[in-house]
N, C-alpha and C positions, 0 to 999 in steps of 0.2 A: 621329736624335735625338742631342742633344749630352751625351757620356757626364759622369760624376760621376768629378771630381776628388779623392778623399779626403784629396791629402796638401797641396794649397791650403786646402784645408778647416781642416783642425785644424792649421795652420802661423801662421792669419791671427792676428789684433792682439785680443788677450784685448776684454772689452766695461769700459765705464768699472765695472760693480758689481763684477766679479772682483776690483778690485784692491783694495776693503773689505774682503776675507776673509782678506787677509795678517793680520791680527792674532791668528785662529788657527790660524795655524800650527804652532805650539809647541803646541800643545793636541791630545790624543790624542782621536780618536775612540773613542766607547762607545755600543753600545746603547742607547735612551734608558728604555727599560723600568726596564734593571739598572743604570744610574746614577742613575733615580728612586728605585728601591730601596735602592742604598745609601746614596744621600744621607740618605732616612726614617730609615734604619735604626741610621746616625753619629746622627744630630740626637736619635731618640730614646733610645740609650745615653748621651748626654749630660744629657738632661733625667733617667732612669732614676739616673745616678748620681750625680748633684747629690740627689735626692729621697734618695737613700740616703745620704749622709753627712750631710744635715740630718736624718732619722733615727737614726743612729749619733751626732751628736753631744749630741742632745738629743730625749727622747722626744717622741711624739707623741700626744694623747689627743683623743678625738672619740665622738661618741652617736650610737646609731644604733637607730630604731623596730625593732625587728625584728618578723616575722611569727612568732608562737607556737599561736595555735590560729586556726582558721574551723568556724563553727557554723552550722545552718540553727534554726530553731527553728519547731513548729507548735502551734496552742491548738485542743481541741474543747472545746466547751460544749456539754450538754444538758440537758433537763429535763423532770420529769413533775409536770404537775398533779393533786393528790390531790383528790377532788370529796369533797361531802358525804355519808355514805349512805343516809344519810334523803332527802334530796331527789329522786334519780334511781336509784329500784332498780333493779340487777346493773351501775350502773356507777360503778366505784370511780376510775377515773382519763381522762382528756380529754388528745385530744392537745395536740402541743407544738405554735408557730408559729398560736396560732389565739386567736380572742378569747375570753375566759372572764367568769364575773360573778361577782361579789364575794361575793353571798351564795353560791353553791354552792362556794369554792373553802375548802376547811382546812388544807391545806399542799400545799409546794412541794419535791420530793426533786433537786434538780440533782446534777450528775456533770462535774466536772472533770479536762482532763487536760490535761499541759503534758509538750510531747518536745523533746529537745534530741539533734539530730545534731552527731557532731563530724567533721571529717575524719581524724581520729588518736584512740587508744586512751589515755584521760586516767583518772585518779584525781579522784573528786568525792565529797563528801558534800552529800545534799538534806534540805532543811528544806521543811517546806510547812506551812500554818496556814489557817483559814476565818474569817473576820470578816463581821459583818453592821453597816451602818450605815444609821442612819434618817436621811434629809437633806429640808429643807424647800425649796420654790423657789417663785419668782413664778410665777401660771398665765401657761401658754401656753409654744408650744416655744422652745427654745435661753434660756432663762430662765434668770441666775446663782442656783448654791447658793446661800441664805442663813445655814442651820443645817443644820448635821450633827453627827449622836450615835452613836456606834460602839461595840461589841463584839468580844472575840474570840468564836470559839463553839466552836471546837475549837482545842485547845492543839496547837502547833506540836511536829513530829515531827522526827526526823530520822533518816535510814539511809545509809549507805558504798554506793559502787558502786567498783569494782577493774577497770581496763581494759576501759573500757567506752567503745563507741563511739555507744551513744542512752543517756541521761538522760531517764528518761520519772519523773514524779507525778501520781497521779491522787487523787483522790478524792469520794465522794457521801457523801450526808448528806441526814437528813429533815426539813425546816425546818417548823412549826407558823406559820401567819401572824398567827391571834388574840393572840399578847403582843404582836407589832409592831403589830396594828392599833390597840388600846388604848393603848399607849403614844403613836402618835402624835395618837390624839384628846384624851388629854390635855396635848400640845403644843400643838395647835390651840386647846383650849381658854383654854392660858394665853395663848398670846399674840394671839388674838382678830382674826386678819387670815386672810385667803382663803389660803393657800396649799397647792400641792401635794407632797403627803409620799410617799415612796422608800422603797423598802427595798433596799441596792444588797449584793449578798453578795460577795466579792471572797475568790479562791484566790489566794492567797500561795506561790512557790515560788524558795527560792533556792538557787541550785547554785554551789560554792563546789569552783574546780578547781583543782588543783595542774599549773602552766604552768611546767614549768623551773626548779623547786625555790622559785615566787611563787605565793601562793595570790590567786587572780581568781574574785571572786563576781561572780554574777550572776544577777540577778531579776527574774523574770517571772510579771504577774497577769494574771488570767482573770475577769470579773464581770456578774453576772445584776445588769437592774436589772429591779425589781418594783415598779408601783403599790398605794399601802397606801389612798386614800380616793376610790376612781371604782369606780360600780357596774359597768363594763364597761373591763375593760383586757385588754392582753399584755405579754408580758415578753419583754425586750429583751436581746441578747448586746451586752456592749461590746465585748470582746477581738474581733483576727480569727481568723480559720479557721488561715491560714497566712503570717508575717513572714518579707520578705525575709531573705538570710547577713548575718553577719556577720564582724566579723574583733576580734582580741585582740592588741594590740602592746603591747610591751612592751620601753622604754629600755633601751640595754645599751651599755656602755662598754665602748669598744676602747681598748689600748695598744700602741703599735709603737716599738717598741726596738728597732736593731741590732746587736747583738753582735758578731757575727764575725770583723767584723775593724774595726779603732779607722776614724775617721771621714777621715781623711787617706788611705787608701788608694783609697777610693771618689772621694777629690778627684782625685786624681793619673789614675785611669781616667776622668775626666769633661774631663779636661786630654789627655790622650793620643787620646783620639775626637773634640774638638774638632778638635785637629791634622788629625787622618784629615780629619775631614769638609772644611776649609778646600783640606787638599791635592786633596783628590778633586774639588772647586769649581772648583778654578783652574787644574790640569792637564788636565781632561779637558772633555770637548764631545760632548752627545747630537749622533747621526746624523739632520739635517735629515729631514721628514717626507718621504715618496715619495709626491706625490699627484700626479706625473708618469705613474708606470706604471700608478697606481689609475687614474686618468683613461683610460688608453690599454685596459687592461684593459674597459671600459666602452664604448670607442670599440668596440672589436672584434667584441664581444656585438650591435651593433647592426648588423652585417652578416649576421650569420646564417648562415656560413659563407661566405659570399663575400671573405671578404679570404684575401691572399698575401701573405705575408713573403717580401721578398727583402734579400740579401745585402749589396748595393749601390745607391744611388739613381743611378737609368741616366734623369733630368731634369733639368733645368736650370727653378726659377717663373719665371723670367721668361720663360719662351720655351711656357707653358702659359695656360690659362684656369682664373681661383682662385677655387674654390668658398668660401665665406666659413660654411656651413650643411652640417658635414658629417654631421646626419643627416637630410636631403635628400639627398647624394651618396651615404647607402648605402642609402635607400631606392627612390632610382631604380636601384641596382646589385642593389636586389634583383628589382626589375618587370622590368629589362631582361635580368637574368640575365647579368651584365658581372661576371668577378671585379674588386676593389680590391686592388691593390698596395700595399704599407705595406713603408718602409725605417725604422727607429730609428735615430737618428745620436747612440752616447753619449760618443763624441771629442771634441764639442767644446766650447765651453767652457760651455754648458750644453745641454742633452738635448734632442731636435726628434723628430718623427713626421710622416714624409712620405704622403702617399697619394695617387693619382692611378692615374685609368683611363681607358683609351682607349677612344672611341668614335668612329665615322665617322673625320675626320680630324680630330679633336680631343683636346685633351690635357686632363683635367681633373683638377683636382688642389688639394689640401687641407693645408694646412701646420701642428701642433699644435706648442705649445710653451708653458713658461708666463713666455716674456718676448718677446710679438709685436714690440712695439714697439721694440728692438733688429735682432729678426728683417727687418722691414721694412728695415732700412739693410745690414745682413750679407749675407744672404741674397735678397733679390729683384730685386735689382738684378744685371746678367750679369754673369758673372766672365770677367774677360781669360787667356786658353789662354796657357802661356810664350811660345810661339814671336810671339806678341803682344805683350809686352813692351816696351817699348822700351829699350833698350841705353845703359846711359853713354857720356862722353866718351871712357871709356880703352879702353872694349867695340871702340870703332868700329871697323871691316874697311872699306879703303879698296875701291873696286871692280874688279873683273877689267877691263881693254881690251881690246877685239876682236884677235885678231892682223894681222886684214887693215887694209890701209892705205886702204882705202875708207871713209867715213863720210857721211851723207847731206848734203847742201845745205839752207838753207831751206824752208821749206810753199812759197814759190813759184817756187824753181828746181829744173826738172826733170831737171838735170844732175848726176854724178856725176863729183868732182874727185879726182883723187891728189894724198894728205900725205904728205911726208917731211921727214923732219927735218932735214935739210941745207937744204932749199929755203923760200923763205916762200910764204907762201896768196898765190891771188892779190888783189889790190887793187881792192876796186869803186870805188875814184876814176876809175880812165879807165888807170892805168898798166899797159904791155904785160908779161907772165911772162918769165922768162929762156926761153933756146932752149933747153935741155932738158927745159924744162915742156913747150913744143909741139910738141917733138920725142917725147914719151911713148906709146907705143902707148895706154896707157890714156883719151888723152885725143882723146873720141869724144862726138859727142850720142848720147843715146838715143832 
C-alpha cells in the first residue's frame, strides 16, 4: 500500500478561498461567546450613559398606574317570609326560595351582608343604608321600568375598621308589606293602566379606604326584589353570591433627576465606550464555528466502537474504492465486525477525515471534509512520489558509458564490432576496415 506523504501534503499550493482570508489577518482572534459579550456590553454603556446625561441635564417626568390594593368582594342575601297568624295556626314563617300568596304573606325580614377581602391590611371607614323602592313596569318579563318611588328606611351608619384585612356589613331589618301594597294601588289607581309594581329593597354599603395616604371609596349593593300585586309570587336576589378580584391603581408621578455628577461627564463615558466598542469591532474576529469536529464527533458515534484512530494516513483515494454513504460504511463495519480506520489531517490548508477499511482485497474508504469540491482536484487524483519528478534543465546528469568498448549492432546484426577511437566504424557502403580492424582478435562471428 502506497504510504502517506505528509510533507507533500501541507507543502502544496494553498486553494483559490484561502487567499480571501488575508484581510484578516491583522485581526486577533477571540472567542466568539466573549466578543459577543463585550461588544453588548460597550454598546449598552453607551446607550446607559447617553440616557444618563439626558437625565443630568434635564429632568425627566412620566405616570405611571401603579398597583395599590386587590380585593375580592362576596354578597349573601337572605330572607324570611312572615305569614299571617290567623291564617295557618303554629306557623309564623314559610321558607325562603319558594312560592308564596299575597293574601297570607305580612312581612318580609331580609338579611344582608357584603364582605370585602383585601390582600393587605388597609384603614377603611363603612357606611351602609336600606332603601326601599316601589317601581312600576310593562306586564311581562324583561319589561323597562316606567315609574320608580323610593325611600330611605334606615338611616345610613357609619363605623372605622384599623388594619383590617375583611370589611364585612351586614344588616336585617323587618319589613311590613301592607304600606307598600297600598301605596301602589293607589298608583295603579291613578294612573289607570295594567302594570306591574315592585318593591325592590336595596343594601347600600360604601367602604371608603385609605390607599397610600388617597382615600378610594367604594360601593357595593345587594337587593331583594318583591312582587307588591300578584296573588302568587317569590322574590328574587339581584346581587350575586360571589364577584370576581378586583384591582385599585392609582397614577403616580415619577421624577428622575441626576445629580451626581453634572451631565458632560456621563457624555465623555458614552464617547470613551463608543471608542472601546469600535476598537473591539475592528481589531478583533470571533473564531469560525467548528462544525468540522461536531460533525466528525457524530461520524464516530455511528460506528459503535469500531473506528481506530490512527496517526498517519497509510492510503492513497485514488488507488481505493470510495464509499460516497458513510453510514452504510459503518453499518456494514458493524455486521461484519471490520474495525474503521479514521486519520484527521489538520495541516492542511483546511481540515479532512479520512476512513477506510479493509476487506478481502479491497480498500474502501470515505473522505469527510467541508470543501469536497476543492478535495476532488487536491486530493483524488495520485500524487507523484520525488523520485518521479521530473528534473530541470540545469538538474540534468549526463549518463554513465560502459567502460567496455563493445556495444551492440542493430536488431538485425548479430555481430559484435570493436569501437575505438582512434579508428572509424565501419562503412556499410561496400568500403573494406583498415588492417588493424581485421587484424583484432575481437573481430569474430558469433
Amino acid at each position: 500500500m502506497k504510504q502517506h506523504n505528509r510533507t507533500q501534503r501541507t507543502s502544496q499550493q494553498q486553494p483559490p478561498w484561502a487567499d480571501q482570508k488575508t484581510k484578516h489577518s491583522g485581526r486577533r482572534l477571540m472567542n466568539r461567546g466573549c466578543r459577543r459579550l463585550c461588544l453588548f456590553l460597550l454598546a449598552l454603556l453607551v446607550l446607559l450613559s447617553l440616557l444618563a446625561a439626558l437625565a443630568a441635564w434635564k429632568p425627566w417626568y412620566f405616570t405611571w398606574n401603579a398597583l395599590t390594593l386587590r380585593y375580592e368582594r362576596e354578597h349573601q342575601t337572605d330572607y324570611k317570609v312572615i305569614l299571617d297568624p290567623t291564617a295557618i295556626p303554629g306557623v309564623a314563617e314559610a321558607p325562603s326560595d319558594a312560592f308564596d300568596l299575597d293574601e297570607l304573606v305580612n312581612a318580609v325580614k331580609p338579611s344582608f351582608s357584603i364582605r370585602l377581602k383585601t390582600d393587605r391590611p388597609v384603614n377603611a371607614q363603612v357606611r351602609s343604608s336600606l332603601k326601599a323602592v316601589i317601581q312600576a313596569r310593562e306586564t311581562g318579563e324583561g319589561q323597562p321600568v316606567l315609574l320608580r318611588v323610593g325611600e330611605t328606611i334606615l338611616e345610613s351608619k357609619s363605623f372605622p375598621l384599623t388594619a383590617a384585612t375583611q370589611l364585612e356589613a351586614s344588616q336585617q331589618y323587618n319589613l311590613s308589606l301592607d304600606p307598600y301594597r297600598e301605596r301602589a294601588a293607589s298608583m295603579a289607581t291613578q294612573l289607570n293602566q295594567p302594570l306591574d309594581y315592585e318593591l325592590l329593597l336595596i343594601f347600600s354599603v360604601v367602604y371608603t379606604i385609605d390607599t397610600a395616604g388617597v382615600q378610594q371609596a367604594i360601593q357595593e349593593n345587594s337587593s331583594l326584589l318583591i312582587p307588591l300585586n300578584k296573588a302568587v309570587f317569590s322574590i328574587n336576589r339581584v346581587a350575586e353570591d360571589k364577584l370576581a378580584a378586583e384591582t385599585i391603581r392609582r397614577p403616580l408621578q415619577y421624577r428622575i433627576h441626576l445629580t451626581l455628577f453634572p451631565w458632560p461627564v456621563f457624555l465623555i463615558v458614552a464617547l470613551l465606550s463608543f471608542a472601546s466598542f469600535l476598537v473591539l469591532a475592528l481589531t478583533t474576529r470571533g473564531r469560525p464555528k467548528d462544525c468540522f469536529h461536531r460533525t466528525l464527533r457524530r461520524m464516530r458515534k455511528m460506528t459503535h466502537g469500531y473506528l481506530l484512530m490512527i496517526g498517519d494516513k497509510a492510503w492513497d483515494p485514488a488507488w481505493c474504492i470510495r464509499v460516497t454513504d458513510f453510514r452504510s460504511m459503518a453499518k456494514a463495519a458493524r455486521r461484519l465486525k471490520h474495525p474503521v480506520f479514521c486519520y484527521v489531517d489538520e495541516l492542511s490548508a483546511w481540515p479532512a477525515a479520512y476512513f477506510f477499511s479493509v476487506y478481502g482485497e479491497n480498500n474502501y474508504c470515505h473522505i469527510y471534509t467541508e470543501h469536497p469540491d476543492l478535495l476532488e482536484e487536491s486530493f483524488l487524483t495520485p500524487q507523484k512520489q520525488p523520485d518521479q519528478v521530473e528534473s530541470a534543465d540545469d538538474d540534468f546528469v549526463m549518463p554513465v558509458l560502459p567502460e567496455t568498448d563493445e556495444v551492440p549492432l542493430g536488431s538485425g546484426s548479430g555481430e559484435t564490432k570493436i569501437i575505438r577511437p582512434d579508428r572509424p566504424l565501419h562503412d556499410p557502403s561496400g568500403q573494406e576496415p583498415n588492417e588493424n580492424m581485421d587484424n583484432s582478435p575481437g573481430n569474430s562471428k558469433t
